[in-house]
C-alpha positions as CSV (number, residue, x, y, z in Angstrom):
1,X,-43.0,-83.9,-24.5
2,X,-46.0,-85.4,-23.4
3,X,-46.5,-89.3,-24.8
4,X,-49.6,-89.5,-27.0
5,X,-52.4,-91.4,-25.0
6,X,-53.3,-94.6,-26.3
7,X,-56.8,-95.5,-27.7
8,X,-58.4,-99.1,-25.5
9,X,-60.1,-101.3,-28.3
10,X,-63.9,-101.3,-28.0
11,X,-65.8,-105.0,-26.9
12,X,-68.1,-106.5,-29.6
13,X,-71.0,-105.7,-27.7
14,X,-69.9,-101.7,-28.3
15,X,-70.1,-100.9,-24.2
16,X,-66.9,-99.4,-22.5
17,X,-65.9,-101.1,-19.6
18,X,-67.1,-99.3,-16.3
19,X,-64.9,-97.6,-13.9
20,X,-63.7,-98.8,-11.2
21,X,-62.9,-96.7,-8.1
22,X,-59.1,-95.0,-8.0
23,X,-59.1,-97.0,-4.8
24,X,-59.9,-100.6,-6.5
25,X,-57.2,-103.2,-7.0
26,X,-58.1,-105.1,-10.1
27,X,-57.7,-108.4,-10.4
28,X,-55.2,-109.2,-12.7
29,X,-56.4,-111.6,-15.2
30,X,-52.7,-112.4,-16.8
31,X,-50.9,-115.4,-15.1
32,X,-47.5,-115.4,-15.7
33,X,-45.7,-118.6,-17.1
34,X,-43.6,-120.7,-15.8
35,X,-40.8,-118.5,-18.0
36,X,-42.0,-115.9,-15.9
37,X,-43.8,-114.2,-18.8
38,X,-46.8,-112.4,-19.5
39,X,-49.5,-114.3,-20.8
40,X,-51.7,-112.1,-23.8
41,X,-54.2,-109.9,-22.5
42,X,-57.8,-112.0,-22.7
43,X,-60.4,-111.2,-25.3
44,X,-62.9,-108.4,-24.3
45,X,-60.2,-106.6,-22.4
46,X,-60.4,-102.5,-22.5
47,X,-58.5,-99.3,-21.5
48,X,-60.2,-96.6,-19.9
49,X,-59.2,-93.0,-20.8
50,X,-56.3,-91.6,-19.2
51,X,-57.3,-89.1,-16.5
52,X,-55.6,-85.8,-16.3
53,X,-51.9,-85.0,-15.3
54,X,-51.3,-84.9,-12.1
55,X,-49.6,-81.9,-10.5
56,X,-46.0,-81.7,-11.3
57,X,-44.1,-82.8,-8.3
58,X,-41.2,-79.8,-8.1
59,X,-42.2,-75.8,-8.4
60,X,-39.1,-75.2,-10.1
61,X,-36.1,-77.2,-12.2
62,X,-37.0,-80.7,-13.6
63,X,-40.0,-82.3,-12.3
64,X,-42.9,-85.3,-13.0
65,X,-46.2,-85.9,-13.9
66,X,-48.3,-88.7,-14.0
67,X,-51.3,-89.7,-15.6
68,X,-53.8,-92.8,-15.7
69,X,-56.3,-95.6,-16.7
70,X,-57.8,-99.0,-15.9
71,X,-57.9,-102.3,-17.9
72,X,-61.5,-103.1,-17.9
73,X,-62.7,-106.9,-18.5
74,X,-66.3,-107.8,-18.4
75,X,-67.3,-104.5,-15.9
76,X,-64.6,-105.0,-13.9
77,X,-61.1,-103.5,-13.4
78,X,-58.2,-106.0,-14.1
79,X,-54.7,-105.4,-13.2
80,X,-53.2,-107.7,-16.5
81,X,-56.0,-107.9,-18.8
82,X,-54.8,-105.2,-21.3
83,X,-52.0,-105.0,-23.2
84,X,-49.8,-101.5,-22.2
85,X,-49.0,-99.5,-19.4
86,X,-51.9,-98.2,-16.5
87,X,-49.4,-95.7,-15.8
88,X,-47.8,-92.6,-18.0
89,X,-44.9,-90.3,-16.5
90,X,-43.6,-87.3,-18.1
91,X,-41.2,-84.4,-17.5
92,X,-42.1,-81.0,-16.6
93,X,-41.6,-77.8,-14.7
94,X,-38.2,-77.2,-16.8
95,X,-37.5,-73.7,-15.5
96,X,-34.6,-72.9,-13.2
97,X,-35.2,-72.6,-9.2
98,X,-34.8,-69.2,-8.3
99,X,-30.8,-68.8,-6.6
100,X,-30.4,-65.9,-4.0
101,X,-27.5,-64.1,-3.9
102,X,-24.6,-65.2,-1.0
103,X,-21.8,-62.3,-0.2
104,X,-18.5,-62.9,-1.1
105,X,-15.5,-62.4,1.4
106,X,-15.1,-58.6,2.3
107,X,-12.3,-57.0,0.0
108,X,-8.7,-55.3,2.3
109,X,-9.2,-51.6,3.3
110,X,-8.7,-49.0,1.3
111,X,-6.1,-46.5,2.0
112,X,-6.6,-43.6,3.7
113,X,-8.6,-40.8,1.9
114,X,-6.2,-38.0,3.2
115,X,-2.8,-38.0,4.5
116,X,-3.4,-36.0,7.7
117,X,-6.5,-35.5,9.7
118,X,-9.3,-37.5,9.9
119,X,-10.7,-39.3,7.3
120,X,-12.2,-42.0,6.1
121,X,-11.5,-45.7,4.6
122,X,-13.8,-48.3,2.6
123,X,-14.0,-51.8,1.8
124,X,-16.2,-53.6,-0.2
125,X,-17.8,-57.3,-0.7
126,X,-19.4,-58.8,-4.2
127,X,-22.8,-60.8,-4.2
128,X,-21.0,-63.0,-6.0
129,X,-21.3,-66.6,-3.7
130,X,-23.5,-67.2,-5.7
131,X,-24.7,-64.5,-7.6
132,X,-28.4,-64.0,-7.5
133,X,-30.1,-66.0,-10.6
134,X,-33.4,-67.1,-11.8
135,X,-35.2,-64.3,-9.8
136,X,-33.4,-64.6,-6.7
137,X,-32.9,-62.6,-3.9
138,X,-30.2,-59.8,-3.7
139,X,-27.5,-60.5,-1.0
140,X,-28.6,-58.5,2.4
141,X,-26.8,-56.3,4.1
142,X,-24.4,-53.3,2.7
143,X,-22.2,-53.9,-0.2
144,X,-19.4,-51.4,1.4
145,X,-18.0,-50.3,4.8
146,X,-16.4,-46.9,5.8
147,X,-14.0,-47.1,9.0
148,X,-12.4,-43.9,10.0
149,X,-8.6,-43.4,10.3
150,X,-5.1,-41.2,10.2
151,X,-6.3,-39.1,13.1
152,X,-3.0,-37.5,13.1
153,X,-3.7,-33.7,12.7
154,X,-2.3,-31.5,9.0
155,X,-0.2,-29.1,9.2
156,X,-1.3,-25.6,9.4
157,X,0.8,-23.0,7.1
158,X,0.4,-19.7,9.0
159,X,-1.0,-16.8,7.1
160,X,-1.0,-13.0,8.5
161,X,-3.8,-11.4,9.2
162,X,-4.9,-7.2,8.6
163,X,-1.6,-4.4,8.7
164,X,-2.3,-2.8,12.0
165,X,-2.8,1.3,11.8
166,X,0.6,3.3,11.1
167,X,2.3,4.6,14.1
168,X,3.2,7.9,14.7
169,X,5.8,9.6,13.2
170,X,9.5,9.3,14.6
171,X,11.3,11.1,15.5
172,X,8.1,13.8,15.6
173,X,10.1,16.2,13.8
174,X,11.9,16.8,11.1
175,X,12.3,13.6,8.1
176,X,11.4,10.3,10.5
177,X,10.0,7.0,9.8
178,X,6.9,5.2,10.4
179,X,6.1,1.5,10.3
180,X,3.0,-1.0,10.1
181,X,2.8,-4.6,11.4
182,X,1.0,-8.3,11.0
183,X,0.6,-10.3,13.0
184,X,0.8,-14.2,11.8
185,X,-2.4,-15.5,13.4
186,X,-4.4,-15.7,10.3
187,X,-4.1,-18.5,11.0
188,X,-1.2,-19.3,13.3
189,X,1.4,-21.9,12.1
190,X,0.6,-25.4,13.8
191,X,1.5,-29.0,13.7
192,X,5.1,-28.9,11.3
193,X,3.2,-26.1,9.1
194,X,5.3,-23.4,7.7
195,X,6.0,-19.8,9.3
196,X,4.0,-16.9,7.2
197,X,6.0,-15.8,4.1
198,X,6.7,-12.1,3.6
199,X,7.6,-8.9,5.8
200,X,5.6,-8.4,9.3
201,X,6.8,-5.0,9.0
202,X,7.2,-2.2,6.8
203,X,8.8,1.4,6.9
204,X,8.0,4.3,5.1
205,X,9.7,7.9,5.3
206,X,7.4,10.8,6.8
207,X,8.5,14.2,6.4
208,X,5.7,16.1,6.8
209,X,6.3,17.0,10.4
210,X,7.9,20.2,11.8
211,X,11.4,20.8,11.2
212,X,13.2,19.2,14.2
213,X,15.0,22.0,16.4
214,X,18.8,22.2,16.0
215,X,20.9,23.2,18.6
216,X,23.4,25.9,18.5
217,X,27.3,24.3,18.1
218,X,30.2,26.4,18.7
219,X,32.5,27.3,15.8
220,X,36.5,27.2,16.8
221,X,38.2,29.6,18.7
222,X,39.9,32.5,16.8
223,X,43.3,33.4,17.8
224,X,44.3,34.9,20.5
225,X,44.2,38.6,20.4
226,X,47.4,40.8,21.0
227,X,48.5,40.9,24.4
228,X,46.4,44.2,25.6
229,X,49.3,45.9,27.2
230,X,52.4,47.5,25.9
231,X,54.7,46.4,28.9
232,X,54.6,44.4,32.1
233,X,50.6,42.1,32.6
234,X,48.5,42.2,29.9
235,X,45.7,40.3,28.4
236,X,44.9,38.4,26.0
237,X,41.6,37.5,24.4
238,X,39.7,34.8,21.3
239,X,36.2,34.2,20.8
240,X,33.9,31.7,19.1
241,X,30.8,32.3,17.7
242,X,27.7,30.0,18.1
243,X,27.0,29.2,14.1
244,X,28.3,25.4,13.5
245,X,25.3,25.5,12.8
246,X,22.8,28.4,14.8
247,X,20.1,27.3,16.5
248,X,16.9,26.9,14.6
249,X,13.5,25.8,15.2
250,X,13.4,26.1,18.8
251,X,17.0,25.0,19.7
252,X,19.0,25.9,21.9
253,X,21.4,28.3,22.4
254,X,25.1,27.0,22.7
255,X,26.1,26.7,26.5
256,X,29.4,28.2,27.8
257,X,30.9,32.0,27.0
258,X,31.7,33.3,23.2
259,X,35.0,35.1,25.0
260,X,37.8,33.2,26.4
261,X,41.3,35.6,28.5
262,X,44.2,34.5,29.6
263,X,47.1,36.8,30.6
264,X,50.2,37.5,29.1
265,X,53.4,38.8,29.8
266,X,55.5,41.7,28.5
267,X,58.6,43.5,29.5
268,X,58.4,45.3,32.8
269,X,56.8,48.9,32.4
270,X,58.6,52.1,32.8
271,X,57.3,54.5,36.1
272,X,53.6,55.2,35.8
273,X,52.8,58.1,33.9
274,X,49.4,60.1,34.7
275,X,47.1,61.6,32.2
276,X,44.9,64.0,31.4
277,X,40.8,64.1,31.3
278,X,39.2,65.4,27.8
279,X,36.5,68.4,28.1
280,X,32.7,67.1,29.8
281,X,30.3,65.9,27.7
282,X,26.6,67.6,27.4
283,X,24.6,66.5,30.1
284,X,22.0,63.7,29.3
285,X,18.4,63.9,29.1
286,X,16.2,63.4,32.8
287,X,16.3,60.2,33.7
288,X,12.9,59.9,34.0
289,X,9.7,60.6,31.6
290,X,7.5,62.3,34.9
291,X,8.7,63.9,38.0
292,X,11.9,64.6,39.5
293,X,15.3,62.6,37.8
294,X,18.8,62.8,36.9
295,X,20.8,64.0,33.9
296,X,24.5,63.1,33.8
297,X,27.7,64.3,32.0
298,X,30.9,62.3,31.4
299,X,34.8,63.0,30.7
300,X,37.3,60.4,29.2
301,X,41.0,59.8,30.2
302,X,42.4,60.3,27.3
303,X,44.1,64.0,26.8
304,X,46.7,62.3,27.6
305,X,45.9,58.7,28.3
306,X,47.7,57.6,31.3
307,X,51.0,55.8,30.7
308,X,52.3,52.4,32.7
309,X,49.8,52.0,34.7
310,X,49.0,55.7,35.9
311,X,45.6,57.5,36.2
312,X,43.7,60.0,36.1
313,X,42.8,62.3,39.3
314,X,38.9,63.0,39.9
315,X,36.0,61.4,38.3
316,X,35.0,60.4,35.4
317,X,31.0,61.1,35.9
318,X,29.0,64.0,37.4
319,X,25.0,64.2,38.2
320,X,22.5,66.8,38.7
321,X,19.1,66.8,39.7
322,X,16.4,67.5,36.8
323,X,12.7,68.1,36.7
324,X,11.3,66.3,33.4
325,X,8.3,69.0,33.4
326,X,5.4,66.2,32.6
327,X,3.6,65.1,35.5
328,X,3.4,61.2,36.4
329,X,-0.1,60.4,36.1
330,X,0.6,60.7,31.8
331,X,-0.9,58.0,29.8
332,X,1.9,56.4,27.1
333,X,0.6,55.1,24.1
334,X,0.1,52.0,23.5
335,X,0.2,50.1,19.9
336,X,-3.2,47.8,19.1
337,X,-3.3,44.7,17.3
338,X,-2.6,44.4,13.6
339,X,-5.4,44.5,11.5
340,X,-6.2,42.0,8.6
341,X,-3.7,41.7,5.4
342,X,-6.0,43.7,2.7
343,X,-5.0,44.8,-0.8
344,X,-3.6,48.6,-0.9
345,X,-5.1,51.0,-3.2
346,X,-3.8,53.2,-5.9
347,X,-0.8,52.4,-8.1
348,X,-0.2,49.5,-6.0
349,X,-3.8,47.8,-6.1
350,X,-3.4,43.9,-6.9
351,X,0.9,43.9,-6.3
352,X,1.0,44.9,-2.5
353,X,-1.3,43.8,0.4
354,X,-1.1,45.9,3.9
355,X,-2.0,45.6,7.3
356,X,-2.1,48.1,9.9
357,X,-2.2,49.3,13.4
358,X,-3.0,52.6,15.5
359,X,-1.5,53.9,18.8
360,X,-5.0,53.9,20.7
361,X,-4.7,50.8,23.0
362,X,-4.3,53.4,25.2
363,X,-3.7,56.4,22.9
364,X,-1.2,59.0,25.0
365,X,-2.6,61.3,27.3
366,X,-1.8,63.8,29.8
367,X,1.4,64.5,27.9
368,X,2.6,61.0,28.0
369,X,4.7,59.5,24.8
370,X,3.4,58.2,21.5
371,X,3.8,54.7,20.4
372,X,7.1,53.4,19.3
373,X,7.4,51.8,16.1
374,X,5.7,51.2,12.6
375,X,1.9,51.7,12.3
376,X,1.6,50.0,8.9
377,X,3.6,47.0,6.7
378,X,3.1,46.2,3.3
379,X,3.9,43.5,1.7
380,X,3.8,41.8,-1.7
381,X,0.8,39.1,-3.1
382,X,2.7,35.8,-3.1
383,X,4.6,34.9,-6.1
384,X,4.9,31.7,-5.4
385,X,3.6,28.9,-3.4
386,X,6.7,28.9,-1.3
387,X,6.0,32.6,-0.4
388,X,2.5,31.7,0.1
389,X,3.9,29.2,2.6
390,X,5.5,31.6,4.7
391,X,3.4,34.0,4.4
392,X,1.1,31.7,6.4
393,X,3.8,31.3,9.0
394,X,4.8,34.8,9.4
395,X,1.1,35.4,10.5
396,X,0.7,32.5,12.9
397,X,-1.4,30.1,10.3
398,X,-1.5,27.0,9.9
399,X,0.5,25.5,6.6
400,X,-2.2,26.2,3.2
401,X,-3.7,23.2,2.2
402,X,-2.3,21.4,-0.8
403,X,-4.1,22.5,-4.3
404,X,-4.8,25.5,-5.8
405,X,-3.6,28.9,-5.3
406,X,-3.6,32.2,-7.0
407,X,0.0,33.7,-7.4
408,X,1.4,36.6,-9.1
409,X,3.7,36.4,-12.0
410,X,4.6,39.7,-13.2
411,X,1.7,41.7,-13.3
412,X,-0.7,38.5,-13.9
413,X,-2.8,36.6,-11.5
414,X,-1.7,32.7,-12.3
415,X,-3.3,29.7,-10.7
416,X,-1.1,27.6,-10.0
417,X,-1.3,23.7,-7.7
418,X,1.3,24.1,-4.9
419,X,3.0,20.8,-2.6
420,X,2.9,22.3,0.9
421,X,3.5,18.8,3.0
422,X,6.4,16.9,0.9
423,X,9.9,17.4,1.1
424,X,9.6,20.7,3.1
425,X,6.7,21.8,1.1
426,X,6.7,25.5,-1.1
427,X,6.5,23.5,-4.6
428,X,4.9,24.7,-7.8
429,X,3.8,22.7,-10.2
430,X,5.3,23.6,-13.7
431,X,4.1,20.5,-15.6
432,X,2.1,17.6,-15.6
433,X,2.9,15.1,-18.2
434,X,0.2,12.2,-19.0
435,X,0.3,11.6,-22.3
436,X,2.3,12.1,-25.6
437,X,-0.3,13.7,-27.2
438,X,-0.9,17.4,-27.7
439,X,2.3,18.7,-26.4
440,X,4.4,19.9,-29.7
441,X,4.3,23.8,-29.3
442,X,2.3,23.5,-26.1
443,X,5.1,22.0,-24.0
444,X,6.1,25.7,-22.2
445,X,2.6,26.4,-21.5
446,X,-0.7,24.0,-21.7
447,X,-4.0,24.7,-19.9
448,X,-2.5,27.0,-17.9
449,X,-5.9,28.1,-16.5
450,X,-6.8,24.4,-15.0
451,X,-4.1,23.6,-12.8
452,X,-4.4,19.5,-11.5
453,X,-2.9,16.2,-11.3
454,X,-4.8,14.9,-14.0
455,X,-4.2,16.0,-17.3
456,X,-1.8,17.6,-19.3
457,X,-0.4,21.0,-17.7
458,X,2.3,23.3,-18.4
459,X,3.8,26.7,-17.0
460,X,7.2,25.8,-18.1
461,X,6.8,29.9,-19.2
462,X,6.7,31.3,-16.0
463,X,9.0,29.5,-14.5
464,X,12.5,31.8,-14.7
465,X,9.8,34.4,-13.3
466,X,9.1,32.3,-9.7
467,X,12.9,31.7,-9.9
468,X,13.9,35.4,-9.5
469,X,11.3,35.7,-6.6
470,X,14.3,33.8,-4.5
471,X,17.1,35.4,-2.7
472,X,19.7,32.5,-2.1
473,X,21.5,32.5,-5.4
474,X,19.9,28.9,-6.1
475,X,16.8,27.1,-7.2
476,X,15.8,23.5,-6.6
477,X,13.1,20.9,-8.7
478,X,12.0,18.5,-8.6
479,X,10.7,15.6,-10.5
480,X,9.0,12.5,-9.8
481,X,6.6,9.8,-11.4
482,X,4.1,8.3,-9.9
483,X,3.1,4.4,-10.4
484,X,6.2,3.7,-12.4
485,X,6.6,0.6,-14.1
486,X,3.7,-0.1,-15.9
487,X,5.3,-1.3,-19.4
488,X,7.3,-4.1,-17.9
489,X,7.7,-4.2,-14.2
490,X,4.9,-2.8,-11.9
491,X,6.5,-0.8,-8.8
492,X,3.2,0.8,-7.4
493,X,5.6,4.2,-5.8
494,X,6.6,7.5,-6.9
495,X,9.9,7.8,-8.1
496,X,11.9,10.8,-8.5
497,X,14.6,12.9,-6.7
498,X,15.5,16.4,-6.1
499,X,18.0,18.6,-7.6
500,X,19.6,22.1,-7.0
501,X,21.0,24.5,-9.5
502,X,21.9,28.3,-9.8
503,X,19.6,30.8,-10.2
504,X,21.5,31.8,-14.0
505,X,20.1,28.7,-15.3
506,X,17.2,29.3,-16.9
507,X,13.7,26.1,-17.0
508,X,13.5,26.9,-21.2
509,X,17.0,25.9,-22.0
510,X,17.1,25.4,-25.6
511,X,20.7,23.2,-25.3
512,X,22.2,20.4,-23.0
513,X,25.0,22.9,-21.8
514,X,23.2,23.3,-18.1
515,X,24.8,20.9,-16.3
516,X,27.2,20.0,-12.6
517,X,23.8,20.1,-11.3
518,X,23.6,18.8,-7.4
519,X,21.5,15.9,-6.5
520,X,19.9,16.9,-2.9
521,X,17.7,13.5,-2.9
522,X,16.5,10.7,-4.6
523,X,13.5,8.6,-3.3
524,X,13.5,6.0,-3.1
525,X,16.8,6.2,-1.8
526,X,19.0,5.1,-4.7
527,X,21.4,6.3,-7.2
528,X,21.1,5.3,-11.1
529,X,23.8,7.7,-12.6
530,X,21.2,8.6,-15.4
531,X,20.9,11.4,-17.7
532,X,18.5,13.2,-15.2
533,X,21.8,13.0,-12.5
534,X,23.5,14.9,-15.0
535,X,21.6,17.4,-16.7
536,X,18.7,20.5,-15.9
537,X,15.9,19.1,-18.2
538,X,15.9,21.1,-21.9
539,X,13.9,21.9,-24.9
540,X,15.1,20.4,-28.1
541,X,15.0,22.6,-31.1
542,X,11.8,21.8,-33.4
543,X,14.4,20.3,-35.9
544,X,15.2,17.9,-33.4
545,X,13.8,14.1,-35.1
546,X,14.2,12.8,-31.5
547,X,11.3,12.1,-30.2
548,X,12.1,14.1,-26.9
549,X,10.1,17.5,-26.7
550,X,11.1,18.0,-22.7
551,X,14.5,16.3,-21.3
552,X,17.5,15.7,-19.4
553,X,19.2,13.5,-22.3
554,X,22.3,14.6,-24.2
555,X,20.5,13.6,-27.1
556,X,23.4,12.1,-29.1
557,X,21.7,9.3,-30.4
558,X,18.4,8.7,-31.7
559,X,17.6,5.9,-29.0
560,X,19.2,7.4,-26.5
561,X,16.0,9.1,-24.8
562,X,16.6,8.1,-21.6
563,X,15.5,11.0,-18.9
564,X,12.3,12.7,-21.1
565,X,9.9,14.6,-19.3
566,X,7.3,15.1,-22.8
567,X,7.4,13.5,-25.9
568,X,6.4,13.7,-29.1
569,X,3.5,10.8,-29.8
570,X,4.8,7.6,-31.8
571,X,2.2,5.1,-31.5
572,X,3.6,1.8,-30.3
573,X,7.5,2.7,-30.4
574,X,8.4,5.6,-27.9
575,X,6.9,6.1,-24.1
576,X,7.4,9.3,-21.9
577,X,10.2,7.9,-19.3
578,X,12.4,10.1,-17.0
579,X,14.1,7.5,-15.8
580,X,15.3,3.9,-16.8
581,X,15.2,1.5,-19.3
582,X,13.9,-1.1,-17.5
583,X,11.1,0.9,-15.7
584,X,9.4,2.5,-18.9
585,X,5.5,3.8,-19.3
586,X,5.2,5.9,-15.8
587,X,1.1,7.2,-15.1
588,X,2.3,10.8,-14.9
589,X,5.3,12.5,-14.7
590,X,5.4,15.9,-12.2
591,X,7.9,18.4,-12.8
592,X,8.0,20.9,-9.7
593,X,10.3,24.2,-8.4
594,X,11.2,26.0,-5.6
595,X,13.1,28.8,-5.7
596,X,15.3,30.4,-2.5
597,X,13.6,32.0,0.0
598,X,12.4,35.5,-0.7
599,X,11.5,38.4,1.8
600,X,8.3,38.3,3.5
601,X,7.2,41.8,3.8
602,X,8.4,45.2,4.6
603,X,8.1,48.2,6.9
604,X,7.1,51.8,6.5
């Protein structure tokens, strides 16, 4: 707080002193006393006004001011005339200097940001020493600092890059296998990091080449033959035959001789005995089909046959000239090729097809012979995609695709969808089972005019029909189900097997009674011992509360379902399953047959 400026009393004459120059020293007027003292200030003394503050001497924090007057006695300035002070100081400036900010000491390193690799570490400092205040200045410089560090490199786990192409086939013929690999460069495994995890390989089975040729193996030797003489050196004799197994497909024949001789011995024979030679024979034809030739006639030594080793005297063969009576510049006929399977008219129209060839490539002149041989075949329409298979091969084509094919069943043209590449090919399709809907009284036939493999189908009718088409006493079927597992597990595959049974057991059994069936293959290759290892699939009787409409259960139990092929549909309690209880819910179940083989065609 400024001090209140005091008022200078006013001389009697009512004039203010004058002022004297800021530079003036005034006389003072006051003498001290000898008690050192000051005297009173003298009659007529006055104070000039104070003059304005002076500038405060600091900018900032807690500075001074000043302000001033003169003592004034008659006109001039004195230094002790007046009472009071010439002088007045105050405080001011009372606001805080501005402080800038000092850094602190930098703080440690951080740690590393990774473990491996490069990366990167901080550290930091606070403008804390002093802080900044008051309107100072923030500390210069960067507050943190990034250093790099751990330049040791990661480890790299290796992961495998694309499956390279399938090889081929191997062996080429025949059931072989085929495999795929990857390579583990996707990236490669570096610096401690782990080796890929999985196969680098896989195998698959292929059996859709060419049945592989089998060479001919002999069987074992018979016995040996009775010694082939009645007294004294004779012979004895065995054979083998070359059918463990034949050759097929190409093999070869078995090397060596079918006939094996050793001699034997009997009790010396008795003088030789001559015989007798039977009447001639009649004379052959000529020799030869133009010109001049030979005809012969012939005599056996057998009216009596010659006894311990005698004979009989002359010959055994006599020859005459012969004229043939055609001249040799006659043309033989000659068969052409065969003409184009085609349907045969009449009473056989849509049962038979027929193909046919004439003796005109040449035809026979000049008296020479006619063809020898057939002019015409016939054979039957396929009745089954496994006679429509050979059919192909008999005439030199190449295997039908797979899908689908007209056969005849009975007297009725059927389409049916045949398998010509898997398993030896020659399958029909009976059913196709994709749901559990729609099949009760539909489950021996269902839209039996759109054969595929996706929806519903049945033929299960015609069946017993293709059977009897065979001729080896046997059937086989198969069954399979494709992207199992989709209830609990998920096994992307087809599973299945094959089975064989005789031809007296009929596809519409209406009991569980068909069974010592014979498993021929299971793919993959395992072995459940299941209820479709045991049975031929069968129709319940509608009675039946099972809910099994097509299956290879015993059905003794109500659960025990186990090996269905179709169902009857129970929402959220039963699914179609052919095959174990842990693998339930299958996409679609195939049921397929193939019946023995059956003639191709015949001649007339």
């Amino acid at each position: 707080m400024h001090q209140s400026q005091p008022q200078a009393s006013t001389p009697d004459n009512g004039k203010a002193s004058p002022e004297a120059p800021p530079n003036e020293v005034l006389p003072d007027d006051r003498v001290e006393s000898e008690s050192n003292e000051l005297l009173p200030a003298e009659k007529g003394a006055v104070w000039s006004e104070w003059t304005d503050w002076t500038e405060c001497s600091l900018t900032c924090g807690k500075g001074q001011k000043a302000r001033f007057r003169e003592c004034r006695l008659d006109g001039r300035v004195s230094r002790s005339a007046c009472e009071g002070e010439s002088r007045e100081v105050d405080t001011c400036m009372d606001t805080p200097c501005a402080i800038d900010g000092q850094w602190a000491s930098w703080s440690k390193w951080s740690v590393c940001s990774v473990t491996c690799g490069q990366g990167t570490k901080i550290r930091v400092r606070e403008c804390s020493d002093p802080e900044p205040q008051f309107g100072g200045r923030q500390c210069p410089g960067r507050r943190g600092e990034i250093a790099y560090c751990n330049a040791t490199e990661c480890p790299i786990h290796g992961g495998y890059g694309q499956w390279s192409e399938w090889t081929e086939c191997h062996p080429s013929c025949g059931r072989g296998m085929r495999n795929r690999t990857r390579k583990c460069d996707n990236p490669r495994p570096q610096f401690g990091g782990d080796r890929c995890n999985g196969l680098s390989t896989i195998r698959a089975i292929c059996d859709d080449s060419p049945p592989c040729p089998i060479d001919g193996g002999w069987s074992e030797w018979t016995t040996w033959s009775r010694c082939a003489a009645s007294c004294g050196v004779g012979q004895q004799i065995r054979f083998r035959t070359c059918r463990r197994p034949p050759p097929q497909h190409g093999g070869k024949d078995c090397e060596g001789s079918r006939k094996d001789a050793r001699k034997c011995w009997l009790p010396k024979c008795p003088d030789p005995v001559n015989g007798n030679w039977s009447a001639w024979s009649t004379w052959t034809e000529c020799s030869v089909s133009c010109g001049l030739g030979l005809v012969q006639r012939t005599r056996q030594c057998d009216n009596p046959p010659p006894q311990h080793g005698g004979i009989c005297v002359g010959n055994s063969t006599e020859f005459l000239g012969c004229d043939s009576g055609v001249h040799c510049d006659a043309v033989n006929g000659q068969w052409s090729t065969w003409g184009p399977w085609v349907p045969c008219g009449g009473e056989c129209a849509g049962k038979t097809l027929e193909r046919i060839r004439t003796c005109s490539d040449p035809a026979p002149q000049h008296g020479g012979k006619k063809c020898v041989g057939i002019g015409k075949e016939v054979r039957t329409t396929p009745r089954s995609c496994r006679q429509k298979q050979e059919f192909a091969r008999a005439d030199g084509k190449p295997t039908p695709p797979n899908g689908v094919h007209d056969i005849l069943v009975g007297r009725e043209t059927v389409p049916v969808f045949c398998d010509f590449r898997r398993h030896g090919g020659g399958w029909t399709l009976l059913i196709n089972s994709m749901t559990t809907r729609g099949w009760e009284g539909h489950v021996t036939l269902r839209n039996p005019d759109s054969p595929n493999l996706s929806k519903d189908y049945s033929i299960l009718k015609y069946a017993d029909t293709i059977r009897d088409t065979g001729t080896e006493g046997y059937f086989e079927y198969r069954i399979e189900a494709d992207d199992i597992g989709k209830g609990i597990l998920r096994v992307s595959e087809k599973w299945g097997g094959i089975w064989r049974a005789p031809n007296n057991y009929t596809f519409t059994a209406r009991n569980s009674s068909q069974q010592g069936i014979e498993l021929v293959e299971r793919f993959p290759p395992r072995r459940d011992n299941d209820n479709i290892d045991m049975r031929m699939p069968w129709i319940p009787p509608p009675t039946d509360t099972s809910p099994a409409l097509l299956t290879s259960s015993e059905r003794r139990y109500e659960y025990d379902w186990w090996g269905t092929i179709i169902s009857k549909h129970r929402t959220g309690s039963y699914y179609t399953n052919p095959i174990h209880p842990y693998r339930p819910n299958p996409v679609r179940i195939l049921y397929w047959m193939r019946e023995g083989r059956a003639p191709i065609y015949t001649k007339s």
